[in-house]
C-alpha positions in Angstrom: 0.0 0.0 0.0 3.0 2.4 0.3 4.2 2.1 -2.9 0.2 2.4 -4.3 0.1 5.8 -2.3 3.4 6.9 -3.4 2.1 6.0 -7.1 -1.1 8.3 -6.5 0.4 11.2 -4.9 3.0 11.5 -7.8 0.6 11.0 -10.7 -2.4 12.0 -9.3 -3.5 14.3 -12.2 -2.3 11.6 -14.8 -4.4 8.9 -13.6 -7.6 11.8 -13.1 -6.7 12.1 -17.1 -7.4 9.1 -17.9 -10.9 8.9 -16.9 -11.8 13.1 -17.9 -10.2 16.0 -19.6 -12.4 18.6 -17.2 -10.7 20.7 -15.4 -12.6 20.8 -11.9 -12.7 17.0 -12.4 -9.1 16.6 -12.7 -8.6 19.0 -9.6 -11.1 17.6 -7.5 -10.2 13.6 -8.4 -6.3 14.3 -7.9 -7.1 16.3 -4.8 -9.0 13.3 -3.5 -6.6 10.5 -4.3 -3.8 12.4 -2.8 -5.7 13.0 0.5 -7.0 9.3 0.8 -3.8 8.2 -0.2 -2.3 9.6 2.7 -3.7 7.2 4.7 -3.4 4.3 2.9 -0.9 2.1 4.9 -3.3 2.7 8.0 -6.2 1.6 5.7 -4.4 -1.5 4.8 -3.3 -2.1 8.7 -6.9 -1.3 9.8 -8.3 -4.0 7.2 -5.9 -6.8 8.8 -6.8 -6.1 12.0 -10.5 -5.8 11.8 -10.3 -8.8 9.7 -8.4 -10.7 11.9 -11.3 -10.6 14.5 -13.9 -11.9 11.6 -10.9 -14.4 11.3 -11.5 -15.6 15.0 -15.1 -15.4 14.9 -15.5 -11.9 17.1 -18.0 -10.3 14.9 -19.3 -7.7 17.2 -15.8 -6.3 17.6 -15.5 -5.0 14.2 -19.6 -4.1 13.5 -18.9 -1.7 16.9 -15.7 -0.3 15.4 -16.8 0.3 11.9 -20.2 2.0 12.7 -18.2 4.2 16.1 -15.2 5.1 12.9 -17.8 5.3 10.0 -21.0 6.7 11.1 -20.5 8.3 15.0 -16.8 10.1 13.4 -16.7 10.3 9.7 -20.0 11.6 8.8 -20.0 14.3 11.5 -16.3 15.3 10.6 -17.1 15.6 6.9 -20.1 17.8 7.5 -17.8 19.9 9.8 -15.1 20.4 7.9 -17.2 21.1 4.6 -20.4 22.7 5.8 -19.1 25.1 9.2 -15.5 25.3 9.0 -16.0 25.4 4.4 -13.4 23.4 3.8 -15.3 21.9 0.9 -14.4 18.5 -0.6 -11.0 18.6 1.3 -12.7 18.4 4.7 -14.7 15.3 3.2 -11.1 13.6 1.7 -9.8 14.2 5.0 -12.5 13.1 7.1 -12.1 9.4 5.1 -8.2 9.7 5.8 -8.9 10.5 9.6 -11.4 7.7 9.9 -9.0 4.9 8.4 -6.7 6.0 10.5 -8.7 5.8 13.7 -10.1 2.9 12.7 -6.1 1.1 12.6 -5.9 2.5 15.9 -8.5 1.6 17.8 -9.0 -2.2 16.2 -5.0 -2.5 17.2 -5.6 -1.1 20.9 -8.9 -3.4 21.0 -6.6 -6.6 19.9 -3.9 -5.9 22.1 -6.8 -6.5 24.8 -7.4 -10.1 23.5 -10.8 -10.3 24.0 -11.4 -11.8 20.9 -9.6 -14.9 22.3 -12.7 -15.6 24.8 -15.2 -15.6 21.9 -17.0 -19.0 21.6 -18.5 -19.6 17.8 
């Protein structure tokens, strides 16, 4: 995933190219994979470990974290950051980075509890 966001904050614009010679497209799209990029190795880290509770049969674990990290925090940011503090479409491209991010963090601080060892399937 580092070399995939390395790829996308580089040639943002030429892959945005590929798909639209618009201008505010271009912007907008290049703007967007550089931001989510950004947080790409904690999307791919996140993934494993919320995965690796599926793995073990604890799916509560990851239903709670996804809908705290999607739906209590990344919704709210975006409007935040777009709507009151007009940030526009950045605020929403960061508030998708942000959420990857805390979702890496809080499934690795939620495995290093081991709960999901006690869960009978």
């Amino acid at each position: 995933m580092l070399i995939v966001s390395i790829f996308y904050l580089l040639f943002a614009e030429m892959i945005i190219k590929i798909f639209s010679d618009e201008a505010l497209v271009i912007e907008y799209g290049a703007l967007s994979l550089r931001v989510i990029a950004a947080g790409y190795v904690f999307y791919a880290y996140g993934m494993v470990i919320i995965q690796s509770f599926n793995g073990a049969g604890d799916t509560k674990t990851p239903t709670i974290i996804n809908f705290f990290c999607f739906w209590v925090f990344q919704l709210p940011f975006a409007y935040l950051m777009a709507m009151v503090f007009d940030w526009g479409a950045m605020g929403v491209f960061l508030s998708i980075t942000f959420a990857e991010v805390l979702i890496a963090i809080i499934g690795v601080l939620w495995f290093r509890k081991g709960t999901w060892k006690e869960v009978r399937v």
